[in-house]
N, C-alpha and C positions, 0 to 999 in steps of 0.2 A: 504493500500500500504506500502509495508518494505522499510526502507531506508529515504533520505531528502522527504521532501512534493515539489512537483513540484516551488508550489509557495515559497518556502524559498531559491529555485534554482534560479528561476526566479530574487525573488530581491536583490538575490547575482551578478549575474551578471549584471542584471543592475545599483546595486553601483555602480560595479567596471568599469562600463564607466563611470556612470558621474564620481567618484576619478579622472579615467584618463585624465579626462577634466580639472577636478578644480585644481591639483595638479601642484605646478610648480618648485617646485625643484626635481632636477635631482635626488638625492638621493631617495626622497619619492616614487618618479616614478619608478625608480628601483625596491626600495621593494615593491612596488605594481606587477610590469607590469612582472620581472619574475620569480616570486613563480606563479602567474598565468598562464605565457605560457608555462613555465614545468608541471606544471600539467594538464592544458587542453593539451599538447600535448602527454601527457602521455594517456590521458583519450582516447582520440579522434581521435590521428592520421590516426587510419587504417577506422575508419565511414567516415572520413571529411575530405578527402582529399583538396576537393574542398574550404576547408577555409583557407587551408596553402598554397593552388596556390593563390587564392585572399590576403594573407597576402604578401607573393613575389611579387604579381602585384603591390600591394597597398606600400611597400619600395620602388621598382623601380620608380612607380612615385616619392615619395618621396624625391629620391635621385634628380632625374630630376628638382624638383621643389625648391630645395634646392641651388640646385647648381645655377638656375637661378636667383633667387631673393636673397639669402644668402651669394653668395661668397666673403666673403671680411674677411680681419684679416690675419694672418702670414699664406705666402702659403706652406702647407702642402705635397704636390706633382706634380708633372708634368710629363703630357704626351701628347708630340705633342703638338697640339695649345691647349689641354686640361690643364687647371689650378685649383687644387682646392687648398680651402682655408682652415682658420678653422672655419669658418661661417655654412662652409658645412657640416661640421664632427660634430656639436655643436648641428643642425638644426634637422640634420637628428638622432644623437641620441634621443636627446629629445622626437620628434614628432613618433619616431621609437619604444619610451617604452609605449605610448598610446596607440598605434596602436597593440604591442603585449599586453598591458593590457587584450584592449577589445576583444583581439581574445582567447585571454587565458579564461577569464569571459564568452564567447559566447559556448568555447567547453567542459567547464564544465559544464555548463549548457544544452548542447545538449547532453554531453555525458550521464546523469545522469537521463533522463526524457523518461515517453512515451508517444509520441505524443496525443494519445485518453484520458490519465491519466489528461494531462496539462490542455487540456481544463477544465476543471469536477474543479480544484483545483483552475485555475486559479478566474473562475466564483464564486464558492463557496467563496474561503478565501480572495480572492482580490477585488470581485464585476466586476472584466473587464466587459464591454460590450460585448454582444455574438457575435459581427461581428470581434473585434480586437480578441476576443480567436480564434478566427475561424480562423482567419490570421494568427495565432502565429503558429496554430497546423499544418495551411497548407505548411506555410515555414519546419518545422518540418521533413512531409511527403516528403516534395519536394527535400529536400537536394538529398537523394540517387539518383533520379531522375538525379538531375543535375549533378552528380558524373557521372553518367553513359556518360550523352550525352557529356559531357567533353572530358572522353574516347573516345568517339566518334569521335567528332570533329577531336584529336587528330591524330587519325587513319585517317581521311580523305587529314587531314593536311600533313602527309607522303605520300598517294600515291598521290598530286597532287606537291610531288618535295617540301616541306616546311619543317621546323623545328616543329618535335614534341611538345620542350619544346620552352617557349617561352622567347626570348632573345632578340627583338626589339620592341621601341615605335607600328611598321606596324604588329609584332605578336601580340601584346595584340588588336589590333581593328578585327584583322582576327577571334581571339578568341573568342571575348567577344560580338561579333555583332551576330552571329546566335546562341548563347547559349541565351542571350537576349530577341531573337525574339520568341526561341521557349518555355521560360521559362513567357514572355507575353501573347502568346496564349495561352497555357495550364491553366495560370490564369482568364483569362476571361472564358474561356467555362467551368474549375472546379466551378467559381460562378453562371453559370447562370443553373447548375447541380445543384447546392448546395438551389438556389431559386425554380426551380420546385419541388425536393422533398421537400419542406416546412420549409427550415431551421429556420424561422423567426417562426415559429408557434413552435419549439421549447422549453419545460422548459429548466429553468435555474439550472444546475448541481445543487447538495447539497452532500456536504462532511464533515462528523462530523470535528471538529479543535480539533486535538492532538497533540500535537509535541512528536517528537522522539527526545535518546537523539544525535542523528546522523541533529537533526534542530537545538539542542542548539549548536552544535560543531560548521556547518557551521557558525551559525548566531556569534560567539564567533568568528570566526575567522574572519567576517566580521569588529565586532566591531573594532579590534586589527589594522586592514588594516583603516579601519574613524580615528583610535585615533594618527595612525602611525608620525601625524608631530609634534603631542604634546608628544609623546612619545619621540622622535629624539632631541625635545628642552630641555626634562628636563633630558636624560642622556646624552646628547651631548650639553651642553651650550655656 
């Protein structure tokens, strides 16, 4: 396979969540959260749409969730009986550069893989267990899926008198309830498809371990992103 090894994709993204976890200054979070979501949104925009709706969804809560438990310190703006603070604007950056870390790490990662490839790498170089590769590949396959029925939705959401785009707490439950429902079903009856033709009788992929020098890059640029707050201490003291 030309290019990153699935798996040096894999546990690049998933540093770059846990970083986004461990990491607690603003700064660090920054240069992590967006060299990331510029470039997964470079990579991935037009495949994955559906992860920069759920990145919108996932701020709006934020904001919401900010505002109610965060708002306190010097008020920042007002409007109407609306008050915010800078608890608010503190809260929600913070917890705002996580949140595009891991979506930045998640669309590199999707954008750079194929789905049938990842399985085969993941088992081979990582040892996964073959029901969690199975999961990995099947979210993989499912995205476009769920892209579609979104549009879907959307279209149904206009001819019944609604807002296409979603702008209220009552749009995201309208949204998110029958994409839910129908992204459930299709997951149970994909495995028990997946059980009759004998998935568990399955070998376990093998793929020779090479690195390209496009693994040592990523993996380099990984490191640089772990080393990023010892770096910040010793040119910034």
């Amino acid at each position: 396979m030309n290019g990153v090894r699935p798996s040096i994709l894999f546990i690049y993204g998933l540093s770059i969540t846990i970083l986004a976890f461990i990491y607690r200054d603003v700064t660090t979070l920054s240069l992590i959260a967006i060299p990331n979501f510029i470039v997964g949104f470079i990579l991935g925009w037009r495949r994955f749409k559906i992860l920069l709706i759920l990145f919108i969804l996932g701020f709006i809560g934020l904001f919401i969730n900010a505002y109610l438990v965060s708002n306190t310190g010097e008020i920042v703006y007002i409007y109407g009986p609306i008050v915010i603070r800078e608890g608010v604007l503190e809260a929600l950056y913070t917890i705002g550069l996580r949140l595009a870390a891991i979506t930045g790490g998640t669309m590199i990662f999707l954008s750079l893989v194929d789905p049938y490839e990842t399985v085969k790498y993941l088992e081979s170089d990582l040892y996964i267990p073959r029901g969690i590769s199975f999961s990995i590949y099947y979210a993989l396959r499912l995205l476009p899926l769920i892209q579609r029925e979104a549009r879907e939705i959307q279209g149904i959401r206009v001819e019944r008198g609604y807002r296409r785009f979603i702008a209220t707490p009552s749009d995201i439950t309208s949204f998110l309830l029958p994409l839910l429902s129908t992204f459930m079903e299709r997951a149970y009856w994909t495995g028990v498809a997946a059980e009759l033709r004998g998935f568990q009788l399955r070998r376990r992929g093998r793929v020779p371990f090479k690195l390209s020098i496009y693994d040592y890059i990523v993996v380099s640029i990984l490191i640089i992103q772990i080393l990023t707050p010892y770096l910040l201490a010793i040119f910034n003291p």
